[in-house]
N, C-alpha and C positions, 0 to 999 in steps of 0.2 A: 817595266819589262812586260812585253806580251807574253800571254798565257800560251800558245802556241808559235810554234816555226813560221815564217814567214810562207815559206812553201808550202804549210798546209792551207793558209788562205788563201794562195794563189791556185792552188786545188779546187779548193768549193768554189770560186770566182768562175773559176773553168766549166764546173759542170753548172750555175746557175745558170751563167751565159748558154748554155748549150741548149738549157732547156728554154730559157728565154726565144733562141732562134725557131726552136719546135714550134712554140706558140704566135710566131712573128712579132715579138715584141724587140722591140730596138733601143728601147728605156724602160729599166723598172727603177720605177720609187719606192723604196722600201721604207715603212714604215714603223713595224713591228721591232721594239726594240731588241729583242732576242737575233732576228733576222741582221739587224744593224751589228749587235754584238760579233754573230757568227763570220759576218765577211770583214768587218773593218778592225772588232778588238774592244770597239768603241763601249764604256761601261760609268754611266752614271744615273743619277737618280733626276735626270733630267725630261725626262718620258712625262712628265706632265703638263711639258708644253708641245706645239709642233717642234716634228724635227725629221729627217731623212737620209736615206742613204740614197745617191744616184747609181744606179750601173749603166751607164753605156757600150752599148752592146759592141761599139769598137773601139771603144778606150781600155786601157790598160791596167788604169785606177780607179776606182770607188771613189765619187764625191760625197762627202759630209755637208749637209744644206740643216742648220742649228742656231738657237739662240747668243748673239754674241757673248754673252756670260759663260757661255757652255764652248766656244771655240776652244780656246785654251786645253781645256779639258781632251777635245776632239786630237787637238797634234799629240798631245803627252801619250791617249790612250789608243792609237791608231797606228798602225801602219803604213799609213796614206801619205801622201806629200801633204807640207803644209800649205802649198796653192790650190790644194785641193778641198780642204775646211772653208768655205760661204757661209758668214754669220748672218743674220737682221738684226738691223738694231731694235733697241726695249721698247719701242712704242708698237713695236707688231703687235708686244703680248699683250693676249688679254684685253682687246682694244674692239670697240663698237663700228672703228672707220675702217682699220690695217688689219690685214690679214696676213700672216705668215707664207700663204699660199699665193697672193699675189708676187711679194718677194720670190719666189721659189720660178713660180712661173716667167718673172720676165729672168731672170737668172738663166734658165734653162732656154729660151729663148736668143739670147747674149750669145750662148755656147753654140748655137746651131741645132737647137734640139727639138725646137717650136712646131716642127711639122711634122715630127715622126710618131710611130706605134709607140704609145708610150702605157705599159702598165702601173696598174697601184694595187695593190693590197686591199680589195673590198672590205674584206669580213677580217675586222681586222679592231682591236678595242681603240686602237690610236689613231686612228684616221677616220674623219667624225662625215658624218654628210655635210654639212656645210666647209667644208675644208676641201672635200671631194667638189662642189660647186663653185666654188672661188677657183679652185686648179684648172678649175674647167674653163670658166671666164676668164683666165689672166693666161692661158693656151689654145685658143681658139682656133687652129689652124692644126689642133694636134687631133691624133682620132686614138683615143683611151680604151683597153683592154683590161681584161678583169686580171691582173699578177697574183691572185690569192693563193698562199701555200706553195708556191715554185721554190722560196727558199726552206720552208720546212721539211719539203720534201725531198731537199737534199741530206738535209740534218739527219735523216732517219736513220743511217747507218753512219755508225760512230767509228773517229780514230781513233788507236789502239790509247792517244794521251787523254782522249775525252773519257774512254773508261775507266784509264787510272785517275781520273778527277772522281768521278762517278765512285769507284771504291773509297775514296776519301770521303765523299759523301756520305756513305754507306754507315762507316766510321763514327761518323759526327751522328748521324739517327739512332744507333745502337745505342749511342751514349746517352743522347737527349729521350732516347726512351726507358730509358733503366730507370734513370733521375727522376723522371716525369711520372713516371708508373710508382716508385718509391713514395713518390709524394702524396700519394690519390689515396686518402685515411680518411674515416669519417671525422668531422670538423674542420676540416682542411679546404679553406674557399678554392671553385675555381681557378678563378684567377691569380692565387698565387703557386696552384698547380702549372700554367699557362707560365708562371714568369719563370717557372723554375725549369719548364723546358727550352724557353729561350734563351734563356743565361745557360745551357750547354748547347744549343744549336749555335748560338754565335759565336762563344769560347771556342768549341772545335775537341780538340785533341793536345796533346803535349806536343806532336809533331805537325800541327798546320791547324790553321784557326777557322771557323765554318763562316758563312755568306749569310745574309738574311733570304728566306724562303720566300718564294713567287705567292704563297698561301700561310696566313697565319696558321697556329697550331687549331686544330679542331678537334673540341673536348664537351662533344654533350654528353650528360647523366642522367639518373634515374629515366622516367617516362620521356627526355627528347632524346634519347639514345634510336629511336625512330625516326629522327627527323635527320635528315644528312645536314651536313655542309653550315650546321653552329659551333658557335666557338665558344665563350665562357662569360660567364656572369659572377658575383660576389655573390655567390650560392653555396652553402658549405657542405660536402659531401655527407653523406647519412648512410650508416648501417642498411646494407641488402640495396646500396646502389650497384647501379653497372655503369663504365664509365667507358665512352667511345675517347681513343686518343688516336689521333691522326697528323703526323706532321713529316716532314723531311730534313733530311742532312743535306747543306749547299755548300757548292766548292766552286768557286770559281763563276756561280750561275749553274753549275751542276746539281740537279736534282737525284735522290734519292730518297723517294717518300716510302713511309712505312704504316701500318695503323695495327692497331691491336685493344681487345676490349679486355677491361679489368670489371671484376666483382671485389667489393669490397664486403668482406665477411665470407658466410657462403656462396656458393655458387646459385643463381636462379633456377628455377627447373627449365623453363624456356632457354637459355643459356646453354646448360648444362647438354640437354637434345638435341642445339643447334651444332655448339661448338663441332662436335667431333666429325657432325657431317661436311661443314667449312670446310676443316682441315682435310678431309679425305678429298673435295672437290678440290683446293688449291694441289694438294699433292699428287693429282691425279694427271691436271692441269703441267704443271711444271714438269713431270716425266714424260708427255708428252710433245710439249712443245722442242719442236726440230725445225733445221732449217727445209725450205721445200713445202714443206702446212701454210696452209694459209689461215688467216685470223678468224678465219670465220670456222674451220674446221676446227679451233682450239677452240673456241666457244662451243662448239656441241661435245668436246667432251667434258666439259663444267655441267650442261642442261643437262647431259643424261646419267652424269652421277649423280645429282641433286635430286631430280625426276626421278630415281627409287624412291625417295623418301616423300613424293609429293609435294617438293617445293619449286616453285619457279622465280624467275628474277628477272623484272623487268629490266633494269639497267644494263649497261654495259658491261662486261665483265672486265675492261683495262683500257688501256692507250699510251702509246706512243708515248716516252716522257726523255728529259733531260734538262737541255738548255732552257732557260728561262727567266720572265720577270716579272712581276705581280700585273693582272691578278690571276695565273695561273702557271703552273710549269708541265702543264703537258703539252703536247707538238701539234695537235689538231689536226692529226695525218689518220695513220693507224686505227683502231679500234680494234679489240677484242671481241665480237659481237655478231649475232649470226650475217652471215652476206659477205660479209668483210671478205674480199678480193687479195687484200695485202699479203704478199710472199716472205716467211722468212726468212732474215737470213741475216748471216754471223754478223755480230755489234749491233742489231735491233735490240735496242734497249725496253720495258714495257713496264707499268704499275698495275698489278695485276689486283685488282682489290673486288672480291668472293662479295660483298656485302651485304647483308639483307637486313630489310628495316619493314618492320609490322608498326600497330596501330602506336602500341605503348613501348613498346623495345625494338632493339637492334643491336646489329653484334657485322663486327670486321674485325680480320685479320688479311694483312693483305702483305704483299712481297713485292719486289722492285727486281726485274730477272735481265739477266740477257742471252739473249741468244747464240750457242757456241758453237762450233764447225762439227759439234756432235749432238745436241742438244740445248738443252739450258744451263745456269746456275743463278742463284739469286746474291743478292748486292751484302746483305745483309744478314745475320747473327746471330739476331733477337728471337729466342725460342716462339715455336709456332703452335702460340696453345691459349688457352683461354685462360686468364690470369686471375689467382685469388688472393688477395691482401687479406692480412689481419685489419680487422676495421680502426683499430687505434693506433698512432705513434707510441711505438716505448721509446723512453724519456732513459738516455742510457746512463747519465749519467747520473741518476737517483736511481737507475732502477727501477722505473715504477712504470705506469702503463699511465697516457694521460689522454 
């Protein structure tokens, strides 16, 4: 069963195309599997070979161009007619002679499609330069346009079911962070902190079961609590660490990411100074955001409530997030961040994450919001404070502290 109405794909099919004719493009090759997800349905873990979705700009239906092993796949998880799934067979992959892109190319070529504007996906992790040069040689007659972002930029505003996917999401992070934070004791290795928020990201809830995340959980301590974007080692946590936890609830490919930093014992003093200014910047942040702002104007009021206290932030302050598939689940649209042009507006979804990371520490708490026909609200639950664990597990069933 598809996850949405058949009429809501024929919706986004409408405005891609729409935007495609702006651009004069008369074929995009969608590569991006998120992109493939959002118009066709199509959802497997098959993203690690070539594979595409066709739009033709006066065709009716979305072609599916995929590994024969993966067709099957394509009729059961698509909307698409089944004449419309184009397999290659297994000598394409993975081969020093065949190229998937030459299959693709005389295919589209067959169809009538060999001489027209045809876009791809530049910047894009799935569609490789040499991929990009084989398409090129096996359509030689076609004149190629950059298609990057046409389809995420329809994603950016969500339907009322993508939210309610998005709250279930939401659901599933709250969970997996209770569990995950619970676990975060001195003596307690990473990584089986890491497996115990994955065993409730993917269990779910009693009422629907979660998706695996476009980004493993990310859980640096002690002194890499300064470094972003690690994830976990057989390092067993220690009295007066601080522990970055970063992960999302997925529904359907629906992201809701959330992060928050725990102290195990007391609180740091660096910690202690930073927390309460975070949270005044995130809450400041969030009462602000309305529709009509643009992104860039919600990033200056993050800089100048931070900016009483002398602190500044290079990074970005959020982005555009939801549908996705590893290795990221943000939209690559949006930004939170001064300049940003982007207008909001109702069902802009965004991961709003305050972060700051010095030489030896660092400390997030961050929110997953959307945007409402009055302002904001956020996805999630999970109290917004800077978190103190007792540094040991009590052993309840002796009674004893261990």
């Amino acid at each position: 069963m598809l996850p949405f109405d058949i009429l809501e794909y024929q919706e986004r099919l409408h405005k891609t195309k729409k935007s495609m004719e702006e651009k004069g493009i008369e074929v995009l090759l969608i590569t991006d599997p998120a992109n493939m997800n959002y118009l066709t349905g199509y959802d497997a873990w098959s993203f690690y070979v070539h594979q595409m979705v066709a739009i033709v700009i006066d065709e009716p239906q979305p072609i599916w161009l995929g590994r024969f092993q993966d067709a099957n796949g394509a009729k059961a998880k698509t909307w698409i007619y089944d004449e419309n799934v184009i397999a290659y067979p297994d000598y394409y992959v993975h081969s020093d002679t065949y190229h998937p892109m030459d299959f693709i190319g005389e295919i589209l070529t067959q169809i009538g499609q060999g001489t027209r504007n045809i876009g791809v996906e530049m910047d894009n992790y799935y569609f490789s330069a040499k991929a990009f040069e084989r398409l090129k040689k096996s359509l030689p007659n076609a004149t190629f346009k950059d298609g990057d972002l046409i389809v995420n930029k329809v994603r950016i505003i969500k339907s009322d079911q993508e939210i309610e996917y998005m709250n279930r999401a939401a659901a599933i992070a709250d969970q997996a962070m209770y569990h995950g934070v619970e676990s975060i004791r001195a003596g307690v290795r990473e990584c089986d902190a890491a497996a115990n928020i994955y065993y409730y990201m993917v269990s779910g809830t009693a009422e629907y079961g979660g998706d695996y995340p476009s980004i493993v959980p990310l859980l640096p301590s002690g002194k890499n609590t300064g470094i972003p974007h690690l994830t976990w080692t057989d390092r067993q946590f220690e009295e007066g660490d601080s522990v970055i936890v970063e992960l999302a609830g997925c529904y359907n490919r629906y992201h809701v990411p959330l992060a928050r930093t725990v102290n195990i014992g007391g609180p740091s003093p660096n910690l202690e100074k930073l927390a309460p200014i975070v949270i005044e910047g995130v809450n400041e942040v969030l009462q602000a955001a309305k529709p009509g702002l643009t992104c860039g104007e919600l990033e200056e009021v993050w800089r100048k409530t931070i900016g009483k206290y002398g602190i500044e932030k290079e990074a970005r302050l959020g982005y555009s997030v939801g549908l996705g598939y590893p290795p990221d689940w943000g939209e690559h649209t949006a930004s939170i961040r001064k300049g940003d042009p982007t207008i909001l507006q109702p069902n802009m979804t965004f991961h709003l994450i305050p972060a700051l990371w010095f030489d030896n520490y660092g400390i997030e708490i961050s929110e997953t919001f959307k945007i409402t026909s009055q302002g904001s609200e956020t996805f999630t639950k999970y109290p917004r404070e800077l978190t103190i664990k007792h540094p040991f597990i009590i052993n309840q069933h002796a009674g004893e502290i261990s």
